[in-house]
KERO-189980 format. One line per field, with one value per residue (C-alpha): residue number from 1; residue in one letter; x, y, z. Coordinates in nm, 2 decimals, m for minus. Layout:
nr <- c(NUM	...)
rest <- c(a	...)
u <- c(X	...)
v <- c(Y	...)
w <- c(Z	...)
This chain:
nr <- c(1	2	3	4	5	6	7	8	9	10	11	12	13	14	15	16	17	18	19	20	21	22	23	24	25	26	27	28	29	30	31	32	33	34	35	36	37	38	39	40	41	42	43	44	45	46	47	48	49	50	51	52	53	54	55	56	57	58	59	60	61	62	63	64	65	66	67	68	69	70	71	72	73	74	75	76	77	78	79	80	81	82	83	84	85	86	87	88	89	90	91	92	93	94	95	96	97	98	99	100	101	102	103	104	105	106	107	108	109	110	111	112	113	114	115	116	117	118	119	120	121	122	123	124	125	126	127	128	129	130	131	132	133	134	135	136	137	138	139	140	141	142	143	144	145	146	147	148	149	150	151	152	153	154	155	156	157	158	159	160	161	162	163	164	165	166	167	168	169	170	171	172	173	174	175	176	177	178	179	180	181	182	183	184	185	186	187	188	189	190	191	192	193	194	195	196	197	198	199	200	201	202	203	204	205	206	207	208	209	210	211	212	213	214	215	216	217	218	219	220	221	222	223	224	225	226	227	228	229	230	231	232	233	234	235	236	237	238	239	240	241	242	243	244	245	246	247	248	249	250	251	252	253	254	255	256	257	258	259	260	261	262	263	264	265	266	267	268	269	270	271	272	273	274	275	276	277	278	279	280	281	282	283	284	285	286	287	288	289	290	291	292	293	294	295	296	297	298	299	300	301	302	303	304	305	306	307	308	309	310	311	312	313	314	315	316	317	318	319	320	321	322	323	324	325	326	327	328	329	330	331	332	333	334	335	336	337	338	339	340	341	342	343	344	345	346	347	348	349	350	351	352	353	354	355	356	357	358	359	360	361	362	363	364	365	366	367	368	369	370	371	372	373	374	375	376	377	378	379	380	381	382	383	384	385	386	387	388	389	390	391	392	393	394	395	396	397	398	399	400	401	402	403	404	405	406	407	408	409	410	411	412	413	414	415	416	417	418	419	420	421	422	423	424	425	426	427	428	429	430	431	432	433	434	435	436	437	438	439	440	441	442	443	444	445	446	447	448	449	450	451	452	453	454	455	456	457	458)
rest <- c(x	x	x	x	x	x	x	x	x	x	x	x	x	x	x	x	x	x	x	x	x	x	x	x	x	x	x	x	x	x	x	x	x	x	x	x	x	x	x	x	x	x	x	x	x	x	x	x	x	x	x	x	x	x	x	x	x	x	x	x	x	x	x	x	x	x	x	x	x	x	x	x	x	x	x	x	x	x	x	x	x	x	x	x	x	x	x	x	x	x	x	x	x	x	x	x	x	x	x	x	x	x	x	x	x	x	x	x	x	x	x	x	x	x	x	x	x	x	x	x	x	x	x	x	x	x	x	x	x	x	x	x	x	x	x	x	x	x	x	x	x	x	x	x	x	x	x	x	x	x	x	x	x	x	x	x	x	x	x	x	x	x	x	x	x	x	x	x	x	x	x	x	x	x	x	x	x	x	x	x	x	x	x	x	x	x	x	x	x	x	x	x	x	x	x	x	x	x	x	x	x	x	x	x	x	x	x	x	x	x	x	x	x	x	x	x	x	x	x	x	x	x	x	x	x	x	x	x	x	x	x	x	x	x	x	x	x	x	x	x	x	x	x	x	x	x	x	x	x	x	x	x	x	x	x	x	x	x	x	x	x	x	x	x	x	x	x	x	x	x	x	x	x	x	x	x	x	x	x	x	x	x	x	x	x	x	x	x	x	x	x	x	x	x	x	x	x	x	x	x	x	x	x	x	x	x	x	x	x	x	x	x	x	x	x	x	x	x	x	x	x	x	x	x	x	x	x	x	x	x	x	x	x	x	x	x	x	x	x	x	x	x	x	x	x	x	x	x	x	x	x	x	x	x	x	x	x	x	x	x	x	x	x	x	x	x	x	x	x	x	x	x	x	x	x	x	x	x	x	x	x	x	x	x	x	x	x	x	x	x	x	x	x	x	x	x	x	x	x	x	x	x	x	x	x	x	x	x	x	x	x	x	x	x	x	x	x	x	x	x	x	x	x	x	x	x	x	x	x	x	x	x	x	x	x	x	x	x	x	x	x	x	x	x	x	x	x	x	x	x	x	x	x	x	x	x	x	x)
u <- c(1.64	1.37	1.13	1.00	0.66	0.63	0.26	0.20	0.13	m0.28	m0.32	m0.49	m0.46	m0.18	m0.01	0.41	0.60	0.95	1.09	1.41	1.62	1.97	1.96	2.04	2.11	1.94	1.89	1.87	1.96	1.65	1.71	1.59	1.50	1.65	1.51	1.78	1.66	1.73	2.10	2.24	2.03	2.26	2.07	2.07	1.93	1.95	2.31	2.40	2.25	2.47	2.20	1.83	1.61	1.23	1.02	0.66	0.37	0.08	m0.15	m0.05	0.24	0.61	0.91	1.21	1.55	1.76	2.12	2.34	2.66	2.61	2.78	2.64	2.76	2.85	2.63	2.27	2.19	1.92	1.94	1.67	1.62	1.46	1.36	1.17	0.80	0.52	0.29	0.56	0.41	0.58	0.48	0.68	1.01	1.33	1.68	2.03	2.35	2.52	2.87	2.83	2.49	2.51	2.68	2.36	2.04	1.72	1.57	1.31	1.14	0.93	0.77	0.72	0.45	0.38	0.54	0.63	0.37	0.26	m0.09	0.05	0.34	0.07	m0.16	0.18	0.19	m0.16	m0.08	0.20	0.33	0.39	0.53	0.31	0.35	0.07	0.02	m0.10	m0.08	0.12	0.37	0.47	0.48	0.56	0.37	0.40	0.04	m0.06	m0.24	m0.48	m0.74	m0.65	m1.01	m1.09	m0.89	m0.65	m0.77	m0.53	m0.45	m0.28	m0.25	m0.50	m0.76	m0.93	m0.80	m0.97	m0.96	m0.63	m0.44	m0.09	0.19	0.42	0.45	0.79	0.83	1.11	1.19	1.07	0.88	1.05	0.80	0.74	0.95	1.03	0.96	0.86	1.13	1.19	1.36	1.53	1.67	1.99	2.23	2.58	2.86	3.05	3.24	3.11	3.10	2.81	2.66	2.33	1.98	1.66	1.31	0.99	0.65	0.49	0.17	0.04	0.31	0.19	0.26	0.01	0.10	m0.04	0.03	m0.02	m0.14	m0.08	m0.29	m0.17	m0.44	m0.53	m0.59	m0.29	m0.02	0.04	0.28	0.27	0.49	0.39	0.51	0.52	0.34	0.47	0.27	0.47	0.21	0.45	0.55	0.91	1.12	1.33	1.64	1.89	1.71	1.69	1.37	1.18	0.77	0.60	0.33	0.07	m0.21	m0.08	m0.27	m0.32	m0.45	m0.69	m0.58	m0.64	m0.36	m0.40	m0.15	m0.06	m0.20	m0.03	m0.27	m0.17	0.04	0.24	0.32	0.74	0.73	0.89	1.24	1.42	1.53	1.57	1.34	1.29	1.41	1.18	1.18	0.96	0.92	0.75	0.40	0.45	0.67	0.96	1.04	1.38	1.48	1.81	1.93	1.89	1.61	1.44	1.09	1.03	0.72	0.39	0.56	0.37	0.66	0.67	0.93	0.96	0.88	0.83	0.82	0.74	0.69	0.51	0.34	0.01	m0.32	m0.67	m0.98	m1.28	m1.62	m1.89	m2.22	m2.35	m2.73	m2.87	m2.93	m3.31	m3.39	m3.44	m3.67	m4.02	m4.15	m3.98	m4.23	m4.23	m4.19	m4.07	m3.67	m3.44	m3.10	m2.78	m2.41	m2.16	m1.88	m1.51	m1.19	m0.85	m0.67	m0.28	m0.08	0.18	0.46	0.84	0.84	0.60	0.85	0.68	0.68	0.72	0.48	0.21	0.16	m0.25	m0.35	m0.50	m0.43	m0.54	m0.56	m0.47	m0.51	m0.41	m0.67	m0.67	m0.42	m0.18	m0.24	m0.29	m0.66	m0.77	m1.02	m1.05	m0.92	m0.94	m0.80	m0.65	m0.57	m0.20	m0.09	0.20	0.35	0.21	m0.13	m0.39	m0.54	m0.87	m0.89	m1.25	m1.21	m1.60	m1.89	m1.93	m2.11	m2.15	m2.21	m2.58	m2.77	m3.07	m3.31	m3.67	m3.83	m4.03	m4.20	m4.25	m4.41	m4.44	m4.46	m4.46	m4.47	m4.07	m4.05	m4.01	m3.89	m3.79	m3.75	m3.51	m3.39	m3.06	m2.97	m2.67	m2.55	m2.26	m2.22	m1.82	m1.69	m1.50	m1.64	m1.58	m1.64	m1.89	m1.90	m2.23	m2.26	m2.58	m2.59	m2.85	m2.94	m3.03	m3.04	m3.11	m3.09	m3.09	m3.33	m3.27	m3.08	m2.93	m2.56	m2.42)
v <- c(1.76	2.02	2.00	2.35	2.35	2.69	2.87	3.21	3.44	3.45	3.05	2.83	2.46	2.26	2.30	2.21	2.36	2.33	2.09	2.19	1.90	1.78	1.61	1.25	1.27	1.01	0.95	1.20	1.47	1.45	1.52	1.19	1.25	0.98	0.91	0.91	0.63	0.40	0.51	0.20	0.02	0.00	0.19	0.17	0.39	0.42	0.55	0.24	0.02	m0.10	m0.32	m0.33	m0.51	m0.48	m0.70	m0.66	m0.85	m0.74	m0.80	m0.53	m0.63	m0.63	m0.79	m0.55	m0.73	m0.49	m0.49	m0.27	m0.29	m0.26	m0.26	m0.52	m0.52	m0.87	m1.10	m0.96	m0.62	m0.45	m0.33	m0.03	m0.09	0.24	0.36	0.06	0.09	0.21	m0.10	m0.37	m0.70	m0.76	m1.16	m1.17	m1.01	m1.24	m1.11	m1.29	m1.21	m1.25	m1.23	m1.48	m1.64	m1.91	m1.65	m1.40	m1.48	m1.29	m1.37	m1.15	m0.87	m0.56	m0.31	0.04	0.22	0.47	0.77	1.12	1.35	1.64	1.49	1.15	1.36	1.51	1.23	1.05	1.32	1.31	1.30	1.44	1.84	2.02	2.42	2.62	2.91	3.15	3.55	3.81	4.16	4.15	3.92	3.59	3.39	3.05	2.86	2.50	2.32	1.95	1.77	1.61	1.45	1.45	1.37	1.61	1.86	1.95	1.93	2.14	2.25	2.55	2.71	2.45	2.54	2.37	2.52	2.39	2.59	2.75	2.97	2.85	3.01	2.70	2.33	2.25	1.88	1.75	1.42	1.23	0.95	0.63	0.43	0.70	0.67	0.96	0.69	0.31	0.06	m0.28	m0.33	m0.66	m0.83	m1.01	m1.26	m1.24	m1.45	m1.32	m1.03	m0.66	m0.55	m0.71	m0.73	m0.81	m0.85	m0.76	m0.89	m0.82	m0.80	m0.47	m0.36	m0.03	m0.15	m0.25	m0.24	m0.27	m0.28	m0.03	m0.07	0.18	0.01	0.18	0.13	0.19	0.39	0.05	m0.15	m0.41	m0.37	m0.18	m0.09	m0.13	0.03	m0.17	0.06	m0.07	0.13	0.11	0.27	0.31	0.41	0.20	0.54	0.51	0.56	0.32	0.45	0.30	m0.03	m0.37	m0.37	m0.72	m0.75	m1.07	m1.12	m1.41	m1.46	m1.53	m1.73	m1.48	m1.59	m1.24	m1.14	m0.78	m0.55	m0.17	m0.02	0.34	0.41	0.72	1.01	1.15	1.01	1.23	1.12	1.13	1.12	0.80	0.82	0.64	0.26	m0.06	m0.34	m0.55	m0.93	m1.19	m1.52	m1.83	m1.82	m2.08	m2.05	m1.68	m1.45	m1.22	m0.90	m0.76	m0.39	m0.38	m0.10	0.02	0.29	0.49	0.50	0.75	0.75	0.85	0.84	0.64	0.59	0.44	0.26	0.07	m0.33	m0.40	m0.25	m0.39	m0.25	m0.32	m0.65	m0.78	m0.69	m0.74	m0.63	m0.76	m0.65	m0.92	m0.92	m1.14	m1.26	m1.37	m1.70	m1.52	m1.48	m1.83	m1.89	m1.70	m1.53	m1.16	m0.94	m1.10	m0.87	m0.62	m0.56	m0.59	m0.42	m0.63	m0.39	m0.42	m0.49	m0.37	m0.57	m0.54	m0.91	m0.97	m1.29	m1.27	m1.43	m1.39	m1.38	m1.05	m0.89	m0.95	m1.30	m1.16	m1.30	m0.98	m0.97	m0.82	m0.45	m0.19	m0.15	0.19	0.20	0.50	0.57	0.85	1.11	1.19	1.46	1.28	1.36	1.03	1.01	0.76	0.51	0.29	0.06	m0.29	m0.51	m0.78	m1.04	m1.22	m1.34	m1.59	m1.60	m1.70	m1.69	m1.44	m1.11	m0.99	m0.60	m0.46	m0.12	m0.01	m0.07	0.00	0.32	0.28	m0.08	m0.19	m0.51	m0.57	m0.89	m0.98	m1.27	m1.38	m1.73	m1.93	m2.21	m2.42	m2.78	m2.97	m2.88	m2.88	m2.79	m2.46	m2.34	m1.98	m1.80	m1.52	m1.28	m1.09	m0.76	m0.64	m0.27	m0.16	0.23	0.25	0.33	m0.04	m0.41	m0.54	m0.91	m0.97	m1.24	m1.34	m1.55	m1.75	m1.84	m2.14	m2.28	m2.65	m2.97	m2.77	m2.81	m2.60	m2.66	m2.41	m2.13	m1.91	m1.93	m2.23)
w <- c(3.28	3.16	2.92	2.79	2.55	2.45	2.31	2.19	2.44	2.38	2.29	2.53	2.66	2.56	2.20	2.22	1.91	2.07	2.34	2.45	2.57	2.57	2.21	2.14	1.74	1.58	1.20	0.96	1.24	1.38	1.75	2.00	2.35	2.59	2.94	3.25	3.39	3.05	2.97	3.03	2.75	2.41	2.19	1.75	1.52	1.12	1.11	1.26	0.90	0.67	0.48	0.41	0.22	0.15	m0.04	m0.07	m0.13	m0.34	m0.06	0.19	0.40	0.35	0.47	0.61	0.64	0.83	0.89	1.12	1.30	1.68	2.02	2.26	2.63	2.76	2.93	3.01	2.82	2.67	2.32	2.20	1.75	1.69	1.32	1.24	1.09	1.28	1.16	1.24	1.33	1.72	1.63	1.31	1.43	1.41	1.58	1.53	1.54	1.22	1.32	1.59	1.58	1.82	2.11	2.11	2.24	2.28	2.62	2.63	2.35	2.39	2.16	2.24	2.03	2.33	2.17	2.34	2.27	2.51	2.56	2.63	2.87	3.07	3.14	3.21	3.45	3.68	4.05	4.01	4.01	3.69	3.65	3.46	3.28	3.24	3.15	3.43	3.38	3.04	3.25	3.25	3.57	3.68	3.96	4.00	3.98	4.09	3.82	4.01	3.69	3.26	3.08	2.88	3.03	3.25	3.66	3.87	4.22	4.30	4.62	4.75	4.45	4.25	3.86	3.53	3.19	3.27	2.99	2.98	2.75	2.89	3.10	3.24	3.33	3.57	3.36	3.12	3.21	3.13	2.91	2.64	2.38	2.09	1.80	1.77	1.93	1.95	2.26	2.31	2.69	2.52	2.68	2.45	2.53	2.24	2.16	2.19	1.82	1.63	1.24	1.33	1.14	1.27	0.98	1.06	0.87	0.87	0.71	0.52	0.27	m0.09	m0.46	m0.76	m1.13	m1.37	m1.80	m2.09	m2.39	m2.72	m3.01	m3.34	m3.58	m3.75	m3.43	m3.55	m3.34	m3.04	m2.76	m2.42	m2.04	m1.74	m1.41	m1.05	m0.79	m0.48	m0.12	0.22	0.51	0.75	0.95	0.85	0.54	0.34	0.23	m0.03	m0.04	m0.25	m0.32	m0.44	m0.54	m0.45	m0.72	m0.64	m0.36	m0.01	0.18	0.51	0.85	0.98	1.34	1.48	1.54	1.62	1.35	1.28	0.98	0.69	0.70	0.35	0.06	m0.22	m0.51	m0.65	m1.06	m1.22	m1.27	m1.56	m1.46	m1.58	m1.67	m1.34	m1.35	m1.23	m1.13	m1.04	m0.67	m0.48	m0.64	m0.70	m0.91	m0.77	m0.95	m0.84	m0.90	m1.09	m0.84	m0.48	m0.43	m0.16	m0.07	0.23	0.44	0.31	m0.02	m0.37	m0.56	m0.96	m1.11	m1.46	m1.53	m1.85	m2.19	m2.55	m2.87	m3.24	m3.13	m3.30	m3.15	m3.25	m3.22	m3.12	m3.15	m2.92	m2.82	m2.52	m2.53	m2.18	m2.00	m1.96	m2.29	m2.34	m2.03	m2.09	m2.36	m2.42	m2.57	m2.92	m3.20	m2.97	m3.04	m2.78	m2.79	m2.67	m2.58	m2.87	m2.65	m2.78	m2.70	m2.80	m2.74	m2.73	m2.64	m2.35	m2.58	m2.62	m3.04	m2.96	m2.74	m2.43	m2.29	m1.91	m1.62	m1.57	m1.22	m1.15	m1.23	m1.47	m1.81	m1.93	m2.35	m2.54	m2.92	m3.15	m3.32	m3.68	m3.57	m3.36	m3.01	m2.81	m2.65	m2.39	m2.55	m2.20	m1.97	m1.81	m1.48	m1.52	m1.31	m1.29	m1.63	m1.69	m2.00	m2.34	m2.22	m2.40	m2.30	m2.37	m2.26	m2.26	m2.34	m2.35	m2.64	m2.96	m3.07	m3.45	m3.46	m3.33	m3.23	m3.22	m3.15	m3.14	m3.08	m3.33	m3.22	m2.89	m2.83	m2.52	m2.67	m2.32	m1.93	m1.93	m2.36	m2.50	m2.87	m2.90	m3.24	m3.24	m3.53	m3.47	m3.69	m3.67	m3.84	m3.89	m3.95	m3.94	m4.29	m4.26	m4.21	m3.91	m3.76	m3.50	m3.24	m3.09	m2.81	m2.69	m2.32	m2.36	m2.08	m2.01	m2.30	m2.63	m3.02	m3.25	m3.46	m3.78	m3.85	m4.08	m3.97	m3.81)
């Protein structure tokens, strides 16, 4: 078998845009190149699935649980998965049979991440003689050329010289080497004492897989109630796509031991717009929470995909207005008489509760705050993280400080009564310029054993 890599007449060095070879259909029609030496292997691509399952963690990593039918020679075989994800974990990869478990066994595994590519074909290819096609005299010819060296460049001899920066329109191979491999395979040395037809499941961790949660919070124009959509966002860099899928979200912080693997990583991401879809269903889970999608979905490769969690509507929300002093201001004297301006920090707080209409665990993520103009159109006011949240537990948003409503503070006495003894005198202004009152929480972080000793609000 031939393998033809074809260039424009006036391009240079290597540069395949079509390999013609006798085509192996694999999934999704896309055409799979299969050594001679490896056509006894069984061999299983997507169109072979009749299951798959993906659930993944918030913490970069997925599960894949996939499920085909395959044929499996008797007694020692190898079988070649293909179509799995680039980033799969070859340590966390479990195969059974699940038609007859305890007649299959794996004896020995492999993964192959050394895929075809024409660079990869040529060094493949050093010591070895290659046909070339180049240009003379508005002609193409063809001279076959040993590739002595492949660092970089191309090192040839031809007609016992010594060739380097050669213009090629074409390289014709004689075979394909057989440990390059058109896409990532697990390849597995099976002893089956069983029949030949199989339902078997291959799970494996795989990384450059993770989900996040992202909420819009509504405010109503008099800050009392407010609604609220939580969406999950789901990234797949694995290298592969997932197609008609259950899909499950692991919410909670995985303990992860740190080892070093060298994983293909997505080079760009686009980005599919939310379709309409059910509320997920969760569940306690171990120490975690499991969110289930109601339906099977797809999320291809390089793909950030949304789908819908939660929503709520009309539940009570208030609004808090806070200022924080500092631990320092109660160690040395601050420039007495001098005022000192503290943030007026804004908040809008909600309880996680059932009777409000929401009352479902929040797993971690941004929740960006919107509010409507005197005209109607919905402006963005701010936004806040927040970390997992079960139910009936409060949330305090930060959405940024205040700009009509000022604090102000100057020290006004300090004393140091003994080596280890101080008393500090503040006075705290506070002015409102908003056309309503508001309510104003101050906070002193006092350091140390302290007493108050007199003030004008307790």
């Amino acid at each position: 078998m031939s393998i033809r890599f074809w260039l424009a007449p006036a391009a240079i060095a290597v540069g395949a845009v079509l390999i013609q070879a006798v085509p192996n259909r694999g999934a999704g029609g896309v055409s799979a190149v299969t050594p001679q030496n490896q056509s006894g292997p069984g061999t299983t691509t997507l169109e072979d699935q009749v299951d798959l399952a993906v659930t993944v963690y918030n913490s970069d990593i997925a599960l894949v649980r996939d499920v085909r039918t395959v044929q499996i020679a008797r007694g020692t075989s190898d079988l070649h998965f293909m179509d799995i994800a680039a980033t799969v974990n070859p340590a966390t990869v479990h195969f059974r049979s699940l038609t007859e478990p305890s007649r299959v066994s794996v004896l020995e595994q492999n993964y192959e991440f050394d895929l075809l590519e024409p660079d990869k074909l040529l060094r493949k290819y050093v010591g070895r003689d290659v046909t070339l096609g180049r240009w003379r005299d508005g002609k193409e010819e063809e001279v076959t050329a040993h590739l002595i060296s492949y660092n970089n460049g191309p090192v040839w001899r031809i007609n016992g010289e010594i060739v380097t920066g050669l213009s090629t329109s074409h390289y014709r191979f004689p075979e394909l080497p057989g440990n390059l491999f058109s896409r990532p395979t697990l390849i597995w040395t099976l002893e089956n004492n069983g029949g030949a037809r199989h339902r078997v499941e291959a799970s494996y961790l795989a990384s450059q897989l993770a989900w996040n949660a992202d909420y819009v919070l509504t405010v109503a124009r008099d800050d009392k109630t407010g609604d609220i959509d939580g969406w999950v966002t789901v990234r797949n860099g694995s290298g592969t796509s997932f197609r008609n899928a259950s899909l499950q979200l692991v919410a909670g912080n995985l303990n992860r031991v740190r080892q070093q693997f060298d994983m293909m990583r997505a080079e760009s991401a686009t980005k599919s717009m939310p379709a309409a879809a059910p509320a997920m269903a969760q569940e306690a889970f171990s120490d975690y929470h499991l969110y289930t999608l109601g339906r099977k979905t797809t999320v291809n490769n390089a793909e950030t995909k949304q789908v819908s969690m939660l929503n709520a509507t009309s539940f009570p929300v208030l609004k808090r207005y806070v200022v924080d002093g500092q631990n320092y201001y109660y160690r040395n004297p601050q420039h007495p008489g001098a005022p000192i301006k503290d943030a007026v920090q804004v908040f809008y707080q909600l309880k996680n509760e059932e009777k409000s209409g929401l009352g479902m665990p929040m797993p971690a993520g941004i929740v960006r705050v919107y509010q409507a103009d005197s005209k109607g159109g919905l402006q963005f006011v701010g936004e806040d993280r927040i970390d997992h949240t079960p139910k009936d537990e409060t949330l305090n948003l930060k959405i940024g400080h205040a700009f009509d409503v000022v604090s102000e503070r100057k020290q006004t006495d300090f004393q140091r009564i003994s080596s280890n003894v101080y008393e500090f005198e503040y006075e705290i202004t506070l002015r409102n310029h908003k056309t309503t009152p508001i309510s104003v929480e101050l906070n002193e972080p006092i350091g140390g054993s302290w007493r108050m000793v007199r003030a004008s609000h307790e």
